[in-house]
N, C-alpha and C positions, 0 to 999 in steps of 0.2 A: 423705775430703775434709778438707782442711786448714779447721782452726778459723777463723782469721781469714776464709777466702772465705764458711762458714755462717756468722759473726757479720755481711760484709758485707750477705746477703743477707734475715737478719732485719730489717737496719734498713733495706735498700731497703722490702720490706714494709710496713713501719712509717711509710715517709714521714717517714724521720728523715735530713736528711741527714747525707752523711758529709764531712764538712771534709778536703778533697785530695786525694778519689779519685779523681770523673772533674771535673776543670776545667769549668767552665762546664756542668755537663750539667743540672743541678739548680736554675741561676742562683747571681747571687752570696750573699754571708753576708746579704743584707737580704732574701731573699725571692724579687725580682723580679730580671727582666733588665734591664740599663742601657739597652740600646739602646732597651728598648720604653717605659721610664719617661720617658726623653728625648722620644721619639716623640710621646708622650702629655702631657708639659708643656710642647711644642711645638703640640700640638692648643689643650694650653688657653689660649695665648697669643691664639689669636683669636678666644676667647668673652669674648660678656661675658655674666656673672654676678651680676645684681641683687641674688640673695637667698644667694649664700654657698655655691650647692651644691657645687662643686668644693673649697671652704674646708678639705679635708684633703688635696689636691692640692698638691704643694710640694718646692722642694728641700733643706729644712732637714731636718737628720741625722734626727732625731725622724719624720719622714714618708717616708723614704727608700723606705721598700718599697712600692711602687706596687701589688702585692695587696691592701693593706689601705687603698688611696683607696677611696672611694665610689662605686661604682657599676662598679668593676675587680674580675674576677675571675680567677683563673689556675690552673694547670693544677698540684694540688699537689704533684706527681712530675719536673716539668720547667721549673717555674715562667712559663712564657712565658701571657702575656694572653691569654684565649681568652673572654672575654665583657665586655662594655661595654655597660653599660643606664644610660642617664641620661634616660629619661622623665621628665619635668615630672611633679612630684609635691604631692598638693594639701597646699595651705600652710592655709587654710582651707576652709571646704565649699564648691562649689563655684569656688574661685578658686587658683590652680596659680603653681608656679615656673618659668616656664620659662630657659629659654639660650637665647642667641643669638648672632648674627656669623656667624662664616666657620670652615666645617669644612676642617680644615687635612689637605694630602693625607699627612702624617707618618704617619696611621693605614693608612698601606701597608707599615708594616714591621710590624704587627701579623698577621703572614702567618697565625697560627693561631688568629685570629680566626675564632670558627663562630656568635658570639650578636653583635647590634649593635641596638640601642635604643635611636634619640634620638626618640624621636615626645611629641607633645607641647610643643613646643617652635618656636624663632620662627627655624632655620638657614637660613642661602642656601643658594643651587641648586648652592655651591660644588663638593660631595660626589658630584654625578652626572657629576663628569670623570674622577673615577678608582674609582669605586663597583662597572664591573663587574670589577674588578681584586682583590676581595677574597675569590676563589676560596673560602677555605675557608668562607667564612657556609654555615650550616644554620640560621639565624635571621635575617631581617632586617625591622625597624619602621622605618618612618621615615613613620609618622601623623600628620596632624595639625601639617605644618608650613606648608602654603601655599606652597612653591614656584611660581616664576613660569612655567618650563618647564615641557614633556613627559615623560612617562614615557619616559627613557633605555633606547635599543634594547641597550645592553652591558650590562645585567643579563642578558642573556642567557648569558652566560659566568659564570654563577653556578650552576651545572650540577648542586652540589650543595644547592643549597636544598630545604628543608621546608615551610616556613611563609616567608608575603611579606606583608607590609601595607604599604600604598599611600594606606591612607584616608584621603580628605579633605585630600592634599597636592597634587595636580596637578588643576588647574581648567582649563589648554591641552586643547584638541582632541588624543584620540589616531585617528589614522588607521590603524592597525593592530596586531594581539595577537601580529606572529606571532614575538615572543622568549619568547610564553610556551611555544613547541612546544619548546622544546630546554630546559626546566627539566622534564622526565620525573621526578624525585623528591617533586616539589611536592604534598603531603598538602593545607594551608591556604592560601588564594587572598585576599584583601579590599582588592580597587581600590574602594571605597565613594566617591563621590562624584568618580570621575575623568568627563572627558566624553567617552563611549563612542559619541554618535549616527551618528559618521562609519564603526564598525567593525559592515560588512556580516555578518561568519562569526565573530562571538563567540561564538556558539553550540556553533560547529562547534569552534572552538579549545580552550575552554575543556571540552567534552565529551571531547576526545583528547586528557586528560591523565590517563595511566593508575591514577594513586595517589592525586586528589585524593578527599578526607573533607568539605572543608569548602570553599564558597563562599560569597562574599560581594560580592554587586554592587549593592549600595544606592545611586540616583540617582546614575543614569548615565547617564539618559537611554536608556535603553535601546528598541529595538521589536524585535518579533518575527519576526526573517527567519526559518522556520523552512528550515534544507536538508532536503538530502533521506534518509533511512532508513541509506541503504548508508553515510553519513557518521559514523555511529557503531559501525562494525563495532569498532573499537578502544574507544571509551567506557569512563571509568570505572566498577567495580561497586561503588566503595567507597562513594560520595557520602551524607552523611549529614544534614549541614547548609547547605539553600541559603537564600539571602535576597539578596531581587531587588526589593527594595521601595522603593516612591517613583520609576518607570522609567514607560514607555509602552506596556508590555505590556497585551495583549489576552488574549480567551479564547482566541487560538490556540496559546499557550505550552501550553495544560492533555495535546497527545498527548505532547513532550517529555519531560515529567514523568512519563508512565510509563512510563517505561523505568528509571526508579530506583524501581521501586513496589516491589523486595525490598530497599534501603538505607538511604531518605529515611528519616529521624526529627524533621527541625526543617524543616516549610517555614516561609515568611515570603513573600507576593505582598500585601501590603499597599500602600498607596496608588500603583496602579497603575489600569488603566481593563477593569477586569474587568465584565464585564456577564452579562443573563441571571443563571440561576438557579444555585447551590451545585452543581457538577458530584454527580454518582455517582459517577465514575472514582476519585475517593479512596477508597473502600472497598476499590478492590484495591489501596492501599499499607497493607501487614498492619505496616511497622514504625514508621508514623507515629504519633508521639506530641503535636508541637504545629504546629498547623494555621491560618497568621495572616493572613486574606483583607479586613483591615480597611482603612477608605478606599479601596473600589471602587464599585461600581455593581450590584451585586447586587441581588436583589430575589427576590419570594416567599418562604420558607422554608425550614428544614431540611430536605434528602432524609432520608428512612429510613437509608437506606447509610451516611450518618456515625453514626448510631448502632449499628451492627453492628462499629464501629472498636475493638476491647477494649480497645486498647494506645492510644487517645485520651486526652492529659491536658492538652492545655491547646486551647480553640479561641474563636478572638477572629475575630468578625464584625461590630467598632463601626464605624461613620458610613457603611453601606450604605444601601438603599430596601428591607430587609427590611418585610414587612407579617405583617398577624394575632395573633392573641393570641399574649400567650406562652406558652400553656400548650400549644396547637396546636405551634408550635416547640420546645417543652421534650419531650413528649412522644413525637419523633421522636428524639427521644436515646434517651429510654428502650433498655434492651435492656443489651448489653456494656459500653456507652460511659459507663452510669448510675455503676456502680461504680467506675469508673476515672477519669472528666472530674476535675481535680482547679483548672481555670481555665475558666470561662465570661465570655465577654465578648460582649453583644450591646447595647453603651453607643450610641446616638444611629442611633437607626432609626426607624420610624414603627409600632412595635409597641404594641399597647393590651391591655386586659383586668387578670387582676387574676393574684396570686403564688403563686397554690393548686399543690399540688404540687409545687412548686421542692424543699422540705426531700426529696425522692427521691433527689436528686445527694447521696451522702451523702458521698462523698470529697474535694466541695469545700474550696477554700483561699482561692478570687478567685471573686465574684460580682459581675459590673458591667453592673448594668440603666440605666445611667441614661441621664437624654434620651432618653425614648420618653415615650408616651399613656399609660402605665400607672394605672390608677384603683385603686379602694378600699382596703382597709386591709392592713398586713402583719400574715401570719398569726405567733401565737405559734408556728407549728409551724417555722419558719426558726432557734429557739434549738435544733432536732435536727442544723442543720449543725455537728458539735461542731468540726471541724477547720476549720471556717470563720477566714481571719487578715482578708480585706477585704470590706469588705461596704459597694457603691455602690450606691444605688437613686434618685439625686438629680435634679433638673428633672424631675417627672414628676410626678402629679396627684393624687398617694398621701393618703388622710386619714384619719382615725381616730385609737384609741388606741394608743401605746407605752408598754408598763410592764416590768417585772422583767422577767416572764415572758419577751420573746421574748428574752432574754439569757441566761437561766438557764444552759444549755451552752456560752457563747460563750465559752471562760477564754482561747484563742487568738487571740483575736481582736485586732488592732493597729490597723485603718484602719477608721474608720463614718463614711459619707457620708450623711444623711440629709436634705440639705440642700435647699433650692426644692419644697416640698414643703406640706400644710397640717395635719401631723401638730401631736400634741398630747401632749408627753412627759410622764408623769405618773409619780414614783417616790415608795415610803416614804422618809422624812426619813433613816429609817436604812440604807436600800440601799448596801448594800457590792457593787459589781460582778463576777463571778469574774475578768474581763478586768483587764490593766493596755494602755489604748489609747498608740498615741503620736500619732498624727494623728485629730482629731475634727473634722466638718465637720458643723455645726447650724443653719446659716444658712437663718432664717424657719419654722424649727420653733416652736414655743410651748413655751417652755421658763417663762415667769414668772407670777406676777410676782416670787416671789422667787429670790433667786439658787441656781443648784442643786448643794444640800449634795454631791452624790457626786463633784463633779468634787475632792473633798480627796484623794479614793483614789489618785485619776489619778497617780502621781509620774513619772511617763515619759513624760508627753505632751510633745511636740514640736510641733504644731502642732494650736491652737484658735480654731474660729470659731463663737463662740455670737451673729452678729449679728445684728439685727432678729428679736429672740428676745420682745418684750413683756417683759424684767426692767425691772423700777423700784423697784429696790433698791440700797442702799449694797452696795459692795464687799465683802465680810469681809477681814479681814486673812489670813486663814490662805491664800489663793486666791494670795495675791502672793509668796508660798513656791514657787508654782511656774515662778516666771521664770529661775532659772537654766537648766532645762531647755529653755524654749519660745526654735522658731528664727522662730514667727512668731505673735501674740495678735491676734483680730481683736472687738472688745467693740461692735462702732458699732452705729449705728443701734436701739438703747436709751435706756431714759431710764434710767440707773443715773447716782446723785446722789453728791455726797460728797469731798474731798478727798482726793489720791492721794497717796503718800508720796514719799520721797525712794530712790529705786533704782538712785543713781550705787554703790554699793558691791557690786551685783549681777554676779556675774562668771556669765557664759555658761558651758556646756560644751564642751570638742571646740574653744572658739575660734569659736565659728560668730557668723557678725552677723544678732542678732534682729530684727525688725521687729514694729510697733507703731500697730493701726489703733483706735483709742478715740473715733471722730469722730462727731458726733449724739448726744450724752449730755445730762447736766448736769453734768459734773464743775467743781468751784470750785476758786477758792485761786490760788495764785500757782504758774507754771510747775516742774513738779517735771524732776531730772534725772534720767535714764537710766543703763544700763551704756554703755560708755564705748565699745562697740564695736558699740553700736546702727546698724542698716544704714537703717531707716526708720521713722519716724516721723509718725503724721497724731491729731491732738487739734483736727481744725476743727470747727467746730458747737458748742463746748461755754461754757462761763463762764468760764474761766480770767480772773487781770487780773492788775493788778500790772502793772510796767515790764518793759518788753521785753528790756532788758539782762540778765534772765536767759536767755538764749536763749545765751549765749554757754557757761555750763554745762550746756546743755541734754542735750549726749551729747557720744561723742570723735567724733576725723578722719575714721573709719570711716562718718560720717551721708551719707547719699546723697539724701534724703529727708525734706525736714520743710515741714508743712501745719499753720499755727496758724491760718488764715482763719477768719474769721466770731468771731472771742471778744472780751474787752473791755481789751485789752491796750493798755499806753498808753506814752508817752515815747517817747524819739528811739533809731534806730535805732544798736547798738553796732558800731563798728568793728572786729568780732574776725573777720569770714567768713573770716580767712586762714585760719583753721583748720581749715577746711570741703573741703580740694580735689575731694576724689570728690562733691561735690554736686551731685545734677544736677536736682532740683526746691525750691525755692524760695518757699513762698505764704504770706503775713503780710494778705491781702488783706481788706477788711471788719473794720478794728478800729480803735482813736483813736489812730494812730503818726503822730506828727510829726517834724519836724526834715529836716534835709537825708539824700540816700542816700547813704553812706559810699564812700570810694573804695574799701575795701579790698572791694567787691563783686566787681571785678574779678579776685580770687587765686581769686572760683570758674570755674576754668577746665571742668568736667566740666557747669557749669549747662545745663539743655535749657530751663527752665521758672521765669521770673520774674515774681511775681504779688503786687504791692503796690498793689492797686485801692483805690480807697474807703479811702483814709487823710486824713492831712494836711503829707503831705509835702511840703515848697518846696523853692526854689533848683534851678538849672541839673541835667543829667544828667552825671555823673561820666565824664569820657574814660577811666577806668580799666574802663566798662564793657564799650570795646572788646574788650578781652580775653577775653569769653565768647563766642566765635565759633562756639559748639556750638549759642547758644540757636535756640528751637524757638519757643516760645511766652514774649510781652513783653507786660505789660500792666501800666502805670503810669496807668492812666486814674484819671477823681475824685480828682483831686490838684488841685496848688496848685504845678507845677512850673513852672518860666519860661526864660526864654531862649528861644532859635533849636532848631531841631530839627537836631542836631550831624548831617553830611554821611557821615560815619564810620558812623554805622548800618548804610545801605546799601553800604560799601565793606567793613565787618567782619563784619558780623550775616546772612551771607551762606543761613544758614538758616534764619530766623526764615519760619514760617508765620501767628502771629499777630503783629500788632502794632494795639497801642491807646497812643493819649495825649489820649485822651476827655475832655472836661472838668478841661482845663489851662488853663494861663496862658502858654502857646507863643505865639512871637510871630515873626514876619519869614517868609521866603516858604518853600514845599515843596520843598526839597533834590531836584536831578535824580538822585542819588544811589540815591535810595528805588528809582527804578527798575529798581536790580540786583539786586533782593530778589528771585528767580526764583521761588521756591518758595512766594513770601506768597499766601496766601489771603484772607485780614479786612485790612483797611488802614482805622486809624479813628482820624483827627484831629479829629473833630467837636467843638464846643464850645471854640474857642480864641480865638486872635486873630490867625490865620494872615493875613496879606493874598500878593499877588502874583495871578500867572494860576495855570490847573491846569497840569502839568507834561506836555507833549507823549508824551513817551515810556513812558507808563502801559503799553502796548500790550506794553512788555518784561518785563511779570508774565507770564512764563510758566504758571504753575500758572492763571492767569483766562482764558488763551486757549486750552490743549490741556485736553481731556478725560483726566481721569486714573481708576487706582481711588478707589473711596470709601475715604478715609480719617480714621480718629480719630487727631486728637493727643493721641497718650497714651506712658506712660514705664513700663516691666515695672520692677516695684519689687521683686517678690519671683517663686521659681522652684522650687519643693518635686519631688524625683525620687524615685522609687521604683523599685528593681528597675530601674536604667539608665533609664527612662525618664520624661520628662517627665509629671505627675498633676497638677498644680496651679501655675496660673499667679495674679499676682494685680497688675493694672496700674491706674497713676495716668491716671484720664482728666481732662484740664483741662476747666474749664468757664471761662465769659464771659457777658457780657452782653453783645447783639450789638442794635442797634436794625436791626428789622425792620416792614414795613409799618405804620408810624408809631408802631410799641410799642417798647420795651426788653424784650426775652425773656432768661431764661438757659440757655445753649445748656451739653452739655455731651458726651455721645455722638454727639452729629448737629453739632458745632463745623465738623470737620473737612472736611463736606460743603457748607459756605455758600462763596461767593467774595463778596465783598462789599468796596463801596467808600465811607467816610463822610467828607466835609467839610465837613458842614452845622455852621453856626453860626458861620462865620467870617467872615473878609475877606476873602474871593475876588476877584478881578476878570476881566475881560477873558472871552473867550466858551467855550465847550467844544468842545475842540477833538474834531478827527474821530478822531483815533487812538483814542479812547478806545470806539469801536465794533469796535474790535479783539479785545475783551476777550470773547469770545464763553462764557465760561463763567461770565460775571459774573451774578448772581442779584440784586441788589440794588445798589441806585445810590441814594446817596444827598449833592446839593449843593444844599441848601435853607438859607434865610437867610444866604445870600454879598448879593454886589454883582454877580454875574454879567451881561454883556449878549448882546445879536447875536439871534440868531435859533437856536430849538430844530435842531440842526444834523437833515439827511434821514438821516444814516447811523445817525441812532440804534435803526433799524427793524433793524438788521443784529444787534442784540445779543438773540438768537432767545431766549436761557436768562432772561430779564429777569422775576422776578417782581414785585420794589419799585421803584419809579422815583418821587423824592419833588424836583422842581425850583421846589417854592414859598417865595416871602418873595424873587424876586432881580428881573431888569430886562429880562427875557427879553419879545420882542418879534417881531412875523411872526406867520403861521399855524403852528398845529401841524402838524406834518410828517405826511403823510398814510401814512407811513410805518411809524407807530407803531398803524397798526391790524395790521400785521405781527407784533406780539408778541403771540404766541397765548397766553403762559401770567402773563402782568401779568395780579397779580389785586390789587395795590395800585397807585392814582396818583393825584400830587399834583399839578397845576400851580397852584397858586393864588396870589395876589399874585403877579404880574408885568404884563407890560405887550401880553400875547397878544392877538391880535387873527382877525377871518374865521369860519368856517365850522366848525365844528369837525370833524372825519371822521367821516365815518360807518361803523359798524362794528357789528357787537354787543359787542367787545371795548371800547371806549372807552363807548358807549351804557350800558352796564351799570356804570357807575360812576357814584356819586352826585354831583350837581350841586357839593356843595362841592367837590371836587378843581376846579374849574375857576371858583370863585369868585372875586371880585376882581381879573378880567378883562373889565371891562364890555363891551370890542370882540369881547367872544364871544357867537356868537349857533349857535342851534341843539340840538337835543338832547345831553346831558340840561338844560341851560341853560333859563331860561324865555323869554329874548329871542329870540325869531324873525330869522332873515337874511332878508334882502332880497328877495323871488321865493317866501320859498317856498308852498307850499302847502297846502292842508286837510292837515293829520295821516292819516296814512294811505296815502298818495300815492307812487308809486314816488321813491325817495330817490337821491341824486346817485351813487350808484355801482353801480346800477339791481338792486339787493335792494326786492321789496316788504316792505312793512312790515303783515305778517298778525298784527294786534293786538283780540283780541276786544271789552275793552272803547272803542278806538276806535271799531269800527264801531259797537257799540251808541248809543255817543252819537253818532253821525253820525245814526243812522237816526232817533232821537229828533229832534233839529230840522229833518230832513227834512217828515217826516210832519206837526209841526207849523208850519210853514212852510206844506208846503201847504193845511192848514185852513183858517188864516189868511185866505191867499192867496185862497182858493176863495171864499169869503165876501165879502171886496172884490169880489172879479171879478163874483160874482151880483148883487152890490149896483150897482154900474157898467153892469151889465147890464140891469137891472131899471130902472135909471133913465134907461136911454138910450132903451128900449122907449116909456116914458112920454112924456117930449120926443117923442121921435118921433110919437106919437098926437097930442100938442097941437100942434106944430109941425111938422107932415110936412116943408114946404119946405125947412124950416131945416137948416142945419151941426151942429144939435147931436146929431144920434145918431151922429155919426162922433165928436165929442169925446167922448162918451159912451164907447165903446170905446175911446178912447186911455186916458182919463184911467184906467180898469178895469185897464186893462191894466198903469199904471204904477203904481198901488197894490196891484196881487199882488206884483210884484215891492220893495216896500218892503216888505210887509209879509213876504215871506220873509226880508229881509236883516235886518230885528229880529228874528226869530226866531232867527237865526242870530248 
């Protein structure tokens, strides 16, 4: 062989090319192919690109080889593009880059394309015009984008696909699977969240695909048609991985399932409508390894037969109707499945007893008891779990002592949830841990009073919650060492004293945005700053003072979250909130801040939650508030604000569920506006100087006339995952002061749940109209000390949910509407000062209320009133809407002046009698023994009536 043809064939080899052998085989001197680099800067023409990912994407000399963009791959023997992965990639934790616009159909010339990965990401539906045209994919994602369409039927001509993901991009109804029968190569499947309710033979389809390994059809809405037998004579034997969780599957899925009892390794039937008791039938899958039957309906206990499971390593049965001790259910493990369980999850069941014998499972890594009954103390024998990494045993009823001991062996250990709980943590001053934790959960342990020396070891914690721990001690400085690490510090609900330093030069790790709950202390001093990229922030309840214009160094842009309520912070509000835009709670409420509310309020476009209660703020409300069209909850009450209640509220603030301007200085009439507010719940102008009528069209509060779920206004501030999965949520609930059956309460969990209407205190005029019995979800009605007139309207019987009903101090005139004995569940009423007049109804619902609600009504007669109406009768006497009135101590005193009455009586009469006798003897002739008996007779009957 001629030298030149072995030197060419070394450097083919080598993947060197050879400059002018074969033209174009290799692509040009840069690498790639022109046409496909074009193709592909043609694509990028209709992204847009917020954060720069494509930014080595270019036609400048220096970027010319389109191998070497980002997220391009090519084929290094022939140069032509053969993978494109541009997944949204996280920029911070939790929070991602994505792309968007329009996928340009140029990636058709991409013919030996077999990898394609945009998932993650915000593309149009552009891409399913020509998507199934890309013949060669053996890889295709496109997760995670929200497309508006259906899962396009020409993916069918994708013949050579492996792996499909679909998740969580098409939300349209698909009416049928059947392009998945002609994709025959297909190993991995995951439509996770498409809407599958309308496809009858998923079963049947997705079983006659001969080579799939993995499935995945998470909330799909799925049910269980099951067909019939002969429909799986083709079925796959490979199937490895299914997960079918969060669907409407029953227990009739469980014969299906064994038919892969020699493949299955990873089931997943978790929040589905599983009922009855842990099958058996899993015993005969010999190669199941994780077993996840959580959020069903399950109940009783472990069968025996999952502990005969050898090859058992993870088995999660949280938020079931399991019952019985755990040690009953623990012990059913026992057997093969001891040595090998390496995940136990039986988190929120109704399991009790105590944790003896747990330390058996000696292969554990994940123990999660919590939310159950569980009592007495943990054994020190739980520090023999040595490969133990999480260990939850939290809401449950656990108490005694924790000391070294039951740690001793725990050097693995990362995650301790001890938290809701009435243990008593007690360590040597000098306890060095073997563990380095990164997430600590202590919440309402008894960790103080002073603060505990071991957490100095900690240098990798990540997230700490020692709150409502009994410390009442100053901070150490050495403890504040570890905020670069921590992506969330929870200290509340302590009495830890002492001024806190200055932690603007505290840089994060990783980039992540910390959050920062320090609220219910005593901490003093003047507002300190943050790292710069602090995500949330709450220091209410504590001392802090000083001008509020520190607040504007308080943290960077990055604040989504900041709660200084309840401290003694003073001076006029700083015009910096521009700087604020991702904020979306707001609370300055309960301190001495004066001065007008700045316009630049307005630049918080992300605000849900604005709470500057109980200040001393004046002047008019800023039209730049419009601009926060996100908020949720408004509460500018106890203030000193004035003008008109601007019209824009209800044209802009179009989600607000609360709103208060409580004890203002508002003045001119109730804007018809408010009544677009669909979603308000609380509506509370009380204590102004509002005049006009009430506003006819109340009735258009929707959220006060349809029944809704119970809902908290509240705002997820923080989101901690582990292992892909959601472990730790931790949400800002608003609280208020809501005036309720003649109190001021403060509402703060149960906000959500009131509907409530207040305009007491104002100028009201003219009568209540009827619409306002529309309001059928309305709990509380409050228009006391208006000017109101007319008459208490009949429809007000119609408002069935009505507990507060408060119409006293106005001009209100007529009978009370007999109607209002209709409200079965008024267990507060006022009518007092007005001008009511008649009868009042009788009911036991009105009767049962104290005479003052109906005080200062002199033209009311009746019970509970002491003025009797006209007609009536002895007490006791069947009552105008002919209910007797079976009241014991009445009769008693009836029967007392009966009986004496007659005594009386008796006595005259014999007296009258006895003298008539007499006259008669003296005088037989005479008239006088007949007067004799008159006279008898008309003196019993006086002397009953004084007795009575």
């Amino acid at each position: 062989m001629p030298k030149n043809y072995v030197l060419i064939i070394v450097l083919l080899l080598l993947h060197i090319p050879f400059p002018g052998f074969i033209t174009g085989a290799a692509g040009d001197k840069n690498g790639c192919r022109e046409r496909e680099r074009q193709a592909l800067l043609k694509f990028k023409e209709g992204i847009i690109d917020e954060y720069g990912v494509l930014s080595s994407w270019g036609g400048e000399e220096e970027k010319r080889d389109c191998c070497n963009w980002r997220g391009v791959g090519c084929d290094n023997i022939t140069g032509h593009v053969n993978s494109l992965n541009l997944h949204s990639s996280p920029l911070y934790e939790h929070y991602f880059t994505p792309l968007a616009g329009k996928v340009s159909d140029s990636l058709l010339e991409l013919q030996h394309l077999n990898y394609l990965d945009l998932s993650l990401n915000n593309f149009d539906e552009s891409i399913m015009h020509f998507i199934g045209s890309l013949s060669s994919l053996r890889y295709l994602n496109l997760s995670y984008n929200l497309f508006t369409v259906t899962i396009p039927y020409q993916l069918k001509n994708l013949s050579r696909l492996q792996s499909l993901d679909l998740s969580y991009s098409f939300d349209a109804s698909v009416e049928n699977l059947g392009w998945l029968s002609h994709l025959s190569c297909l190993e991995h499947l995951d439509l996770s969240g498409s809407n599958l309710s309308q496809v009858n033979d998923w079963l049947q389809v997705v079983t006659n695909l001969p080579r799939l390994k993995d499935l995945r059809l998470n909330q799909c809405r799925l049910t269980d048609r099951i067909p019939s037998p002969l429909s799986f004579m083709n079925s796959s034997k490979f199937l490895a991985v299914l997960h079918l969780s969060n669907n409407n599957l029953s227990s009739a899925i469980y014969p299906w399932l064994y038919n892969f009892s020699n493949s299955l390794v990873d089931l997943d039937l978790s929040g589905n409508q599983l009922q009855g008791l842990v099958p058996d039938g899993f015993r005969n899958m010999g190669a199941l390894t994780n077993l996840v039957l959580s959020r069903n309906q399950l109940e009783g206990g472990i069968p025996r037969s999952i502990g005969e499971m050898c090859g058992l390593h993870k088995l999660d049965l949280c938020h079931n109707n399991l019952t019985g001790k755990l040690s009953d259910l623990t012990r059913n493990l026992y057997g093969r499945t001891e040595s090998s369980l390496e995940i136990l999850r039986l988190c929120q069941n109704q399991l009790h007893g105590s944790l003896t014998d747990i330390a058996r499972f000696s292969s554990l890594r994940e123990l999660d008891i919590s939310n159950n009954q569980l009592n007495g103390s943990i054994p020190e024998s739980i520090g023999f779990l040595s490969k133990l990494d999480c260990l939850d045993v939290s809401f449950n009823s656990l108490q005694g002592l924790v000391s070294g001991g039951h740690f001793s062996n725990l050097s693995k250990l990362k995650h301790l949830d001890l938290s809701n709980n009435s243990l008593v943590l007690r360590f040597k001053s000098d306890w060095d841990p073997a563990f380095q934790l990164n997430n600590i959960h202590l919440s309402s342990c008894h960790l103080g009073p002073c603060f505990p020396k071991w957490l100095r070891t900690q240098i990798n914690v990540r997230l700490l919650d020692i709150s409502s721990a009994n410390i009442s001690d100053i901070v150490p400085n050495w403890f504040w060492n570890l905020l670069p690490e921590l992506v969330f510090l929870n200290l509340s609900h302590n009495l830890m004293r002492g001024s806190l330093p200055d932690f603007s030069s505290v840089d994060a790790v990783d980039d992540t945005f910390p959050g920062f709950d320090l609220s219910f202390n005593r901490f003093e001093g003047l507002l300190p700053a943050f790292p710069c990229n602090t995500a949330s922030l709450i220091l209410s309840n504590n001392l802090f003072s000083g001008p509020i214009s520190h607040i504007c160094n308080i943290a960077g842009e990055t604040l989504s979250f900041l709660d200084l309520s309840d401290n003694l912070l003073t001076g006029q509000l700083p015009n910096c909130f521009m700087n604020w835009s991702t904020l979306a709670v707001l609370n300055l409420a309960n301190n001495n801040l004066s001065g007008e509310i700045p316009s630049s309020v307005g630049s918080l476009f992300s605000l849900q939650t604005l709470s500057l209660n109980n200040n001393s703020l004046y002047g008019e409300l800023p039209m730049s508030l419009k601009n926060c069209t996100m908020l949720k909850f408004l509460d500018l009450g106890r203030n000193q604000l004035s003008g008109e209640i601007p019209a824009w509220i209800g044209e802009s603030l179009s989600s607000l569920m609360f709103f208060s301007l409580q004890s203002n200085e508002f003045s001119g009439s109730i804007p018809l506006h408010l009544c677009q507010l669909t979603n308000l719940r609380i509506l509370d102008l009380s204590q102004n100087t509002i005049s006009g009528a009430i506003p006819k069209c109340l009735n258009n509060l929707t959220a006060m006339v349809l029944k809704e779920a119970e809902t908290i206004i509240y705002n997820l501030y923080f989101c901690s995952i582990r292992g892909g999965a959601i472990f730790s949520r931790r949400y800002y609930i608003n609280k208020a002061r809501v005036g309720w059956k003649g109190r001021d309460y403060e509402y703060e969990r149960y906000l959500g749940l009131l509907r409530v209407i207040d305009f007491a205190g104002n100028n009201l005029s003219g009568e209540i109209p009827d619409e306002i019995s529309g309001l059928n979800e309305l709990v509380a009605l409050n228009l006391s000390r208006n000017n109101l007139t007319g008459v208490v309207p009949q429809t007000i019987g119609l408002l069935k949910s009505l507990e507060s009903l408060d119409l006293s101090g106005n001009q209100f005139s007529g009978a009370i509407p007999d109607t209002m004995c209709d409200l079965t569940f008024l267990s507060y009423l006022n009518l007092s000062y007005n001008n009511l007049s008649g009868k009042i109804p009788s009911s036991t619902q009105l009767q049962s209320f104290d005479a003052s609600a109906f005080k200062g009504n002199p033209a009311l007669c009746g019970l509970p009133v002491t003025h009797k109406c006209l007609g009536d009768d002895l007490p006791g006497t069947p009552l105008m809407n002919g209910v007797i009135q079976d009241n014991q101590e009445t009769v008693h005193e009836f029967r007392a002046w009966f009986y004496t009455g007659m005594e009386n009586g008796f006595c005259v009469f014999f007296c009258g009698l006895s003298g008539a006798l007499l006259l008669y003897t003296i005088m037989e002739t005479c008239l006088f023994p007949v007067f004799g008996w008159i006279m008898g007779f008309a003196l019993s009957i006086l002397a009953a009536h004084k007795a009575r």
